[in-house]
N, C-alpha and C positions, 0 to 999 in steps of 0.2 A: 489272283488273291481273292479271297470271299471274307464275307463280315454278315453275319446274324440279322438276317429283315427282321428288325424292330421296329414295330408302332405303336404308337404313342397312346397309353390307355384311353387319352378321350375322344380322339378322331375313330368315329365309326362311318363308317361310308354306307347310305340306307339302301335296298332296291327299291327303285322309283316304279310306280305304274305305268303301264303301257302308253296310256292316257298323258303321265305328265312330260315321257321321254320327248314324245312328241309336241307338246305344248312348248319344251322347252326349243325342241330344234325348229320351231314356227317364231321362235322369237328370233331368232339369229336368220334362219333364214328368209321370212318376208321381209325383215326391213333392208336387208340388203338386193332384194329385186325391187323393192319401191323406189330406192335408192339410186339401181343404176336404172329404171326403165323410164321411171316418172321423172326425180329428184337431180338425175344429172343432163337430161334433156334439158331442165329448166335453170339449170346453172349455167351452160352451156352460152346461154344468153349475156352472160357478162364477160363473155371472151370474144377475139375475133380470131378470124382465121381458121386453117385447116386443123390446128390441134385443137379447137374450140369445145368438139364434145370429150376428147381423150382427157382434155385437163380437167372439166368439169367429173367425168368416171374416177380419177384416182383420186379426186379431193370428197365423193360423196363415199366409195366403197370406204375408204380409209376411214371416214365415221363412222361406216358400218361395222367394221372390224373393230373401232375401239370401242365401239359399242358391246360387241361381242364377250370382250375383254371383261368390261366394266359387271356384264350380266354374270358372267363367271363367277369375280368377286361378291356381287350379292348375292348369288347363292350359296356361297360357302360360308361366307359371314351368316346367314339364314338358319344354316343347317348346322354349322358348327358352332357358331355363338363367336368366331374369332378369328382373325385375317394373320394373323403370327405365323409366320414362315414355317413352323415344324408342325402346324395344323396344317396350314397349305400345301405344303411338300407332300403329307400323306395324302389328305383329302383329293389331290389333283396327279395322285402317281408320279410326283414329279423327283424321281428318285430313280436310280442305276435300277438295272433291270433286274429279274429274279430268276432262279434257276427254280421250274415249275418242281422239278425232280427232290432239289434237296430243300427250297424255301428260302436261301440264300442269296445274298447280291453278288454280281459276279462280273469283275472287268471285262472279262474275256468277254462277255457276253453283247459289250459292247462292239465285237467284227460282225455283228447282224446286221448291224447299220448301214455295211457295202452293199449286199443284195438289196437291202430297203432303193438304196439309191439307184442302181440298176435298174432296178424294176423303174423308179418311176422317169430315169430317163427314156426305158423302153417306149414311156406312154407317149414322150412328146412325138416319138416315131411313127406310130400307129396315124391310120386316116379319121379325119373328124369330117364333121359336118360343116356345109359351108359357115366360115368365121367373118364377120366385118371386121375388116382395117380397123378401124375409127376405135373396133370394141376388144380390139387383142395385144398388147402390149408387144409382144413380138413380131408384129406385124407391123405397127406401130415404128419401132424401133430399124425394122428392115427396108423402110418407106423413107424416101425425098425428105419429106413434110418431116417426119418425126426426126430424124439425125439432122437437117437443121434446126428444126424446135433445140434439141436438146446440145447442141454444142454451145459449150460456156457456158451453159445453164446451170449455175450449182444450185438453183433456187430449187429448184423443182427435183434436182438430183436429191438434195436432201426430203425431200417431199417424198421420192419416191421410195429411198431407203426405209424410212420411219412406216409405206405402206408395208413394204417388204416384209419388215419384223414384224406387224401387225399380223400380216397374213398368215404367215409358217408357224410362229413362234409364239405369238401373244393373243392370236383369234382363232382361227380356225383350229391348229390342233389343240392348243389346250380347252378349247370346247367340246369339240367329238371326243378328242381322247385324255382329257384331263377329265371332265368333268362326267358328262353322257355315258362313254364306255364302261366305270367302273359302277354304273348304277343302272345298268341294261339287263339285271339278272331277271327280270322276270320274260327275258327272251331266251333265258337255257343256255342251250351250247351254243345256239346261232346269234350269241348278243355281237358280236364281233362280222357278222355277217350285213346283219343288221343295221350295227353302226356304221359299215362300208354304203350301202343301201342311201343311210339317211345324207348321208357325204356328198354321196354322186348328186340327189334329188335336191339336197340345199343349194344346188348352184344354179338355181333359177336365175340369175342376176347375169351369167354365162353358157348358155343352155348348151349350145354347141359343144360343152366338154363334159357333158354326163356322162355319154358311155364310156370313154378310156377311162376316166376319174371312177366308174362302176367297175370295171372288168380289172385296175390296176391298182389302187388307191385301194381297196376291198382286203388283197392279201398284201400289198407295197407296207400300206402302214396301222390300218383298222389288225390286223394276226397276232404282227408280232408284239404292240401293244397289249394286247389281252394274253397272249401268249407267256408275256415274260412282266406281266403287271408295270409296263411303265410308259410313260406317255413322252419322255424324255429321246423315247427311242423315232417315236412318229416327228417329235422338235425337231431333233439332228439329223433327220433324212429328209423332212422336209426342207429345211431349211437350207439344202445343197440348192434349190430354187433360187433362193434369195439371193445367196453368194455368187451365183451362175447371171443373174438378172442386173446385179449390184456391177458385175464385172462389166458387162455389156454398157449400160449406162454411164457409167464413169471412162472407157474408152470412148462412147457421142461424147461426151461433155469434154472429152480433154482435144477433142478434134480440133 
């Protein structure tokens, strides 16, 4: 089934300068390396024990991400004068995907979503660079320390759901590909390239997953967003993360 991509006469979506893409992805990304390299070290201290820096990382990123969140909405309120849901919906691509061919929304076009997911389980396959325990959630999770930590813990299960959706869903993609991506034209055909580029290199806060998150993350979710105008599509493929992490979690905690 298809229905006519209409947008709404006052939502105009501007091309940002070279200069401010990057101002904007230095706001989202340095606070989230201050965050986990300085900010949760120094949390770290009001915990004890071996999950001591792990708790103090998911309570500092998680304000970094809603952080991320909140930056979103001031620039759209900014730029559009209005936070109302069918401003936001366009302004943020957050709408079923487009058939580039005919201009069209297109369910069907919602099976692009399997390969999104594919690809980025491919990534977690690939070899990285050495990772700390302390600083990888699945590491974390596959450790002594952490499946004691987290059995019967719904406290922090809920904790870590609420980062979950921040991360997939409510920060990071709708940053690069809500916001960034559809205002990347004054990088031409390579704004999609680009946006993958700036992805990988925001993860200062994780440096060990740059390159898979570069070489997978690039065509995984930065393509077919730009491809088929919708940001909705990088949500629901990321967000197989969340559901996959959520699963794990709540098997520690029912242990």
């Amino acid at each position: 089934m298809t229905t006519i991509d209409t947008v709404p006469r006052t939502v105009r979506i501007p091309t940002w300068t070279r200069g401010t893409v990057l101002a904007v992805w230095a706001a989202a990304a340095l606070p989230m390396a201050a965050l986990s390299w300085v900010g949760a070290p120094l949390l770290a201290r009001a915990f004890t024990g071996p999950t001591a820096l792990p708790r103090a990382l998911i309570l500092a990123l998680l304000a970094g991400l809603v952080w991320q969140f909140l930056l979103v909405l001031l620039v759209v309120h900014r730029e559009q004068g209005s936070l109302r849901w069918p401003v936001v919906k366009e302004a943020l691509w957050l709408r079923s995907p487009v058939d580039p061919h005919t201009g069209r929304t297109s369910r069907r076009l919602w099976w692009v979503v399997v390969p999104m997911v594919l690809l980025l389980a491919l990534e977690e396959m690939l070899p990285t660079l050495p990772t700390p325990v302390d600083r990888d959630l699945a590491l974390l999770f596959g450790s002594a320390a952490g499946q004691s930590w987290m059995a019967g813990n719904w406290v922090w299960f809920v904790i870590l759901v609420v980062q979950f959706t921040f991360n997939t869903a409510l920060g990071e993609e709708l940053l690069f590909r809500g916001l960034l991506l559809p205002r990347m034209g004054s990088f031409g055909r390579a704004d999609w390239v680009v946006n993958g580029v700036l992805f990988a290199a925001y993860h200062l806060h994780v440096p060990w997953v740059i390159p898979q998150t570069l070489v997978v993350d690039t065509v995984a979710l930065a393509l077919p967003a730009r491809r088929y105008r919708s940001s909705l599509l990088g949500i629901a493929a990321h967000s197989a993360q969340t559901v996959f992490f959520t699963v794990i979690a709540l098997t520690l905690v029912l242990r």
